[in-house]
VOVEXMI-411326 format. One record per residue (C-alpha): residue number from 1; residue in three letters; x, y, z. Coordinates in nm, 2 decimals, decimal comma. Last residue first. Layout:
<rs>
<r><num>NUM</num><residu>ALA</residu><u>X</u><v>Y</v><w>Z</w></r>
...
</rs>
This chain:
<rs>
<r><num>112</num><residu>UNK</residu><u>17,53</u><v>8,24</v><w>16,48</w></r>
<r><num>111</num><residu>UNK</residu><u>17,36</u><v>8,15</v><w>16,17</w></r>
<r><num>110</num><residu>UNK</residu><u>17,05</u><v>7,93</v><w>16,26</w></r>
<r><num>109</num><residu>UNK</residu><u>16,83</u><v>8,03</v><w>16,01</w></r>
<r><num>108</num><residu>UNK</residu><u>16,61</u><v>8,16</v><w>16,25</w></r>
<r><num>107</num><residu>UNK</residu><u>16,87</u><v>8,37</v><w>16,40</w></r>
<r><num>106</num><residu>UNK</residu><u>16,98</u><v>8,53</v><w>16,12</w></r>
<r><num>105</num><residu>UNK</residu><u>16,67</u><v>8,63</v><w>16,04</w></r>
<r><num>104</num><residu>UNK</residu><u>16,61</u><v>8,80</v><w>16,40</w></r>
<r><num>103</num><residu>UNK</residu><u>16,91</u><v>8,97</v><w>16,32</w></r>
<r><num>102</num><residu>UNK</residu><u>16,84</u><v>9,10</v><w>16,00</w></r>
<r><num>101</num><residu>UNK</residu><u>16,51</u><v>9,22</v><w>16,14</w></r>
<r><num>100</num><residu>UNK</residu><u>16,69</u><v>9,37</v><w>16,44</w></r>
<r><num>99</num><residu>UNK</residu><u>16,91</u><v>9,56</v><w>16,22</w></r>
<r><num>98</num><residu>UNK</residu><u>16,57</u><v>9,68</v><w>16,04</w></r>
<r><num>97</num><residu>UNK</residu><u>16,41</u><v>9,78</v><w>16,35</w></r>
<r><num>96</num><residu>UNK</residu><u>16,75</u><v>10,00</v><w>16,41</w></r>
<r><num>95</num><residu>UNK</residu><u>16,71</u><v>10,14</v><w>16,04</w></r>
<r><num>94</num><residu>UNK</residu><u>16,34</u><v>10,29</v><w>16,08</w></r>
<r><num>93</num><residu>UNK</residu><u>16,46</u><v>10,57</v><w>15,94</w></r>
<r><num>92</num><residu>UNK</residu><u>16,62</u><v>10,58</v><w>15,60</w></r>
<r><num>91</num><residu>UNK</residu><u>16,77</u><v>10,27</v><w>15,39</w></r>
<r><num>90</num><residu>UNK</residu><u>17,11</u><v>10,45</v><w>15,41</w></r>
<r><num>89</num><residu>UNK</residu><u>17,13</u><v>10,45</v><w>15,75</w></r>
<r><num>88</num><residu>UNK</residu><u>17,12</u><v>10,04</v><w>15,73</w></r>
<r><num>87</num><residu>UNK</residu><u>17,45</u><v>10,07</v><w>15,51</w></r>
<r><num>86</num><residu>UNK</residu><u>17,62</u><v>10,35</v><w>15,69</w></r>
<r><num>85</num><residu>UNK</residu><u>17,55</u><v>10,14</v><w>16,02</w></r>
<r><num>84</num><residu>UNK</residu><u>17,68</u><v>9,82</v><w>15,86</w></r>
<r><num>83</num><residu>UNK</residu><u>17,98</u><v>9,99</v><w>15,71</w></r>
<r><num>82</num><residu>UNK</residu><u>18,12</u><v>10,18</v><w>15,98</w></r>
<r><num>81</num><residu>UNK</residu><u>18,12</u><v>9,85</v><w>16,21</w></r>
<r><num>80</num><residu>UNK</residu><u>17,85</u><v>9,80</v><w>16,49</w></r>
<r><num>79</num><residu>UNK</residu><u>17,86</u><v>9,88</v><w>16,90</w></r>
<r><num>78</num><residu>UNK</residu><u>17,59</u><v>9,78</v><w>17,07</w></r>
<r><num>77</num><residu>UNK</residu><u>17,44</u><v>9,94</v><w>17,40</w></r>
<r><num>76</num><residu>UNK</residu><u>17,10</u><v>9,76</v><w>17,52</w></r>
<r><num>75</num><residu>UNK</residu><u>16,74</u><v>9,83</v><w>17,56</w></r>
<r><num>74</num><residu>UNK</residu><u>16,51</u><v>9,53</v><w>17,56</w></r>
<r><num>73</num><residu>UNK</residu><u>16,25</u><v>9,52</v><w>17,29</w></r>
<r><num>72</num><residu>UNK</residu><u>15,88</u><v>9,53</v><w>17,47</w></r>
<r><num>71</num><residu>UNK</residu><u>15,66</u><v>9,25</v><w>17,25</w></r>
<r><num>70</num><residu>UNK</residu><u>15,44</u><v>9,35</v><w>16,96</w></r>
<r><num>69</num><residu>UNK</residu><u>15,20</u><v>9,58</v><w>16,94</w></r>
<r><num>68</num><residu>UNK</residu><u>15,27</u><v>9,78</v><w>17,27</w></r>
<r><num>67</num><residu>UNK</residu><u>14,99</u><v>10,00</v><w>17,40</w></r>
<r><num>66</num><residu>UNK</residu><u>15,07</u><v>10,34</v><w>17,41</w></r>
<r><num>65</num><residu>UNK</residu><u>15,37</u><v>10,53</v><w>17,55</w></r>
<r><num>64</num><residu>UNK</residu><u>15,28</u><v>10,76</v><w>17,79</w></r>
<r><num>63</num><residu>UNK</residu><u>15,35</u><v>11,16</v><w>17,85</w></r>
<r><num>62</num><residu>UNK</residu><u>15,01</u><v>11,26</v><w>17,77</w></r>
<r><num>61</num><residu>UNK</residu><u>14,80</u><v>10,98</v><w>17,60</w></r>
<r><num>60</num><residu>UNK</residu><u>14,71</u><v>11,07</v><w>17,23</w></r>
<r><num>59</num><residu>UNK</residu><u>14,35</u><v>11,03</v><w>17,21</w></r>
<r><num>58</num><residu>UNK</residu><u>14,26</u><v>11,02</v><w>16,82</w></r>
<r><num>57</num><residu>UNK</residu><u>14,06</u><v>11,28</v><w>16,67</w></r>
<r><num>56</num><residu>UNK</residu><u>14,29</u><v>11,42</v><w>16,46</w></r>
<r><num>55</num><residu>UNK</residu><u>14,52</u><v>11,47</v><w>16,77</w></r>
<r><num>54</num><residu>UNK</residu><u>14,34</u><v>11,45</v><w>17,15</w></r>
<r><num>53</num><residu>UNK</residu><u>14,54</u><v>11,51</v><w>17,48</w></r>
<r><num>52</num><residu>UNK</residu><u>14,45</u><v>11,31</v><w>17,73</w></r>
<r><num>51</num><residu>UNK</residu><u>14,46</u><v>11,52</v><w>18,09</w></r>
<r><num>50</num><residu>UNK</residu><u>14,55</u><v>11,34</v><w>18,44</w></r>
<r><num>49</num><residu>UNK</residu><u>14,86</u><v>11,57</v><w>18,45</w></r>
<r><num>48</num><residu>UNK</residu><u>14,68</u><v>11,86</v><w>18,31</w></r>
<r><num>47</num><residu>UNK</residu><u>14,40</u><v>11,82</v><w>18,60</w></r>
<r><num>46</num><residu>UNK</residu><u>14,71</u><v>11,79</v><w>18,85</w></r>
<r><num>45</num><residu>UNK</residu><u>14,93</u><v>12,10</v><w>18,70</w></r>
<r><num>44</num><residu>UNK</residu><u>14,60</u><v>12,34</v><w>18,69</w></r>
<r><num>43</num><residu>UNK</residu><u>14,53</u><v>12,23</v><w>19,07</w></r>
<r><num>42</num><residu>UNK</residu><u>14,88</u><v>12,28</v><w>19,18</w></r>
<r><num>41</num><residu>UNK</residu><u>14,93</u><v>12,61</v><w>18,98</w></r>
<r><num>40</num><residu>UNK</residu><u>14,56</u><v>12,78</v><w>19,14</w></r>
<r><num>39</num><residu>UNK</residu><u>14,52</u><v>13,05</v><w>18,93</w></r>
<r><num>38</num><residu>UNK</residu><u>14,34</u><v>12,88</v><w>18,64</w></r>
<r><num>37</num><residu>UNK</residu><u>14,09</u><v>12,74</v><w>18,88</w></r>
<r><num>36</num><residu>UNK</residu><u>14,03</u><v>12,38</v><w>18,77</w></r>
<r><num>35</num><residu>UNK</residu><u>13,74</u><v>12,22</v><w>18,57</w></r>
<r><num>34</num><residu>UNK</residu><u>13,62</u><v>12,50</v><w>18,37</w></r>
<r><num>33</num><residu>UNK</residu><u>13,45</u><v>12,82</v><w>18,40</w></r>
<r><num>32</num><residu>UNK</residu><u>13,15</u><v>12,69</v><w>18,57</w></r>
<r><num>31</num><residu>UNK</residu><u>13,39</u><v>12,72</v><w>18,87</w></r>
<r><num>30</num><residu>UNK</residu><u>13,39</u><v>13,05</v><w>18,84</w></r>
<r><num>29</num><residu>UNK</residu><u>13,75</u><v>13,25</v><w>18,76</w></r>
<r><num>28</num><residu>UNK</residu><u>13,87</u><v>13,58</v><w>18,68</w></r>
<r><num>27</num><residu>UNK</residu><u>14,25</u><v>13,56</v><w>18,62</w></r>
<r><num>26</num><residu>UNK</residu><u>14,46</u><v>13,70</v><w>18,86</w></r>
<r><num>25</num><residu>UNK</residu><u>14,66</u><v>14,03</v><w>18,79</w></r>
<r><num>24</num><residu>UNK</residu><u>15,03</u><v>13,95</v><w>18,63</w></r>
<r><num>23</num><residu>UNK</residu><u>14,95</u><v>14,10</v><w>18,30</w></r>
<r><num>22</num><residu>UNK</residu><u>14,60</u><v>14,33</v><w>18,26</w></r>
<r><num>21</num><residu>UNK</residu><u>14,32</u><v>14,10</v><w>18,12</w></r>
<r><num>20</num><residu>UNK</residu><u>14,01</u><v>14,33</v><w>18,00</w></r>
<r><num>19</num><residu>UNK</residu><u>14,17</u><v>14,27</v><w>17,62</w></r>
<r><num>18</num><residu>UNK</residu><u>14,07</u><v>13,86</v><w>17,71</w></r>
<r><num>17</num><residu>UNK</residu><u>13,72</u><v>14,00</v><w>17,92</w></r>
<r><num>16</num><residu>UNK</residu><u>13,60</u><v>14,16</v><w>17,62</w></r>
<r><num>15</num><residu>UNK</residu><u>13,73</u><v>13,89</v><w>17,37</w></r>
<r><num>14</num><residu>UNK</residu><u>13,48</u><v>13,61</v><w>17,52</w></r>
<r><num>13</num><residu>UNK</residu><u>13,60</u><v>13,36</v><w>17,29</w></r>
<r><num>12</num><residu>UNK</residu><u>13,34</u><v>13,16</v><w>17,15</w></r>
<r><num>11</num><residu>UNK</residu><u>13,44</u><v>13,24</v><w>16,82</w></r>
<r><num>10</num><residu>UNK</residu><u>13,16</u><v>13,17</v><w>16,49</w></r>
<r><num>9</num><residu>UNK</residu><u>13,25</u><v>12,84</v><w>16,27</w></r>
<r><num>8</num><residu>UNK</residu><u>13,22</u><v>12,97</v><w>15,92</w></r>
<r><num>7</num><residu>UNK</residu><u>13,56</u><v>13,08</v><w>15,90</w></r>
<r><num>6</num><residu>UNK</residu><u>13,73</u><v>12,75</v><w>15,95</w></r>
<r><num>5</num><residu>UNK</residu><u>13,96</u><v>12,83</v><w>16,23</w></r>
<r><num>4</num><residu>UNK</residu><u>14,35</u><v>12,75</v><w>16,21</w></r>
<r><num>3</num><residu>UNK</residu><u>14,53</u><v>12,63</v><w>16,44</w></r>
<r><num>2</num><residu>UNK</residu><u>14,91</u><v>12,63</v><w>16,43</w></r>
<r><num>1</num><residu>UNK</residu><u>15,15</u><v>12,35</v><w>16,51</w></r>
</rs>
């Protein structure tokens, strides 16, 4: 995904000390800067550990699943004809929920 400025907001990128940066050499720090020292890997893996990353405004928790809407589905290894999987493919994604649909269904009208 690329960012893209709007032109009328003005940088705050301090572009003197960015073409000051020589490769490998340690990155000046204060701890006004931000809220880990950039140099430090442990630190800058923990704060981006604990980190929420934000989409279109929306919080998007890093590397967890948000809260469920309906109840967990159980994983489990099926194995289906040809045709039934062709013919759910075919209805584009969101084909396994569909199964389970047509299961549930099936279910409740007590086909078994």
């Amino acid at each position: 995904m690329m960012f893209v400025r709007d032109k009328a907001t003005k940088s705050e990128t301090d572009w003197e000390r960015v073409r000051a940066f020589k490769e490998g050499a340690a990155i000046p720090y204060e701890p006004e800067d931000g809220p880990y020292n950039p140099n430090d890997a442990d630190a800058a893996r923990a704060w981006l550990t604990q980190a929420d990353l934000t989409r279109n405004g929306k919080i998007v928790r890093r590397g967890k699943r948000g809260p469920q809407k309906a109840p967990t589905k159980k994983l489990v290894s099926l194995r289906f004809s040809p045709e039934v999987i062709e013919h759910f493919k075919a209805t584009g994604p969101g084909w396994q929920t569909r199964i389970d649909g047509a299961l549930l269904d099936s279910i409740k009208r007590g086909v078994s």
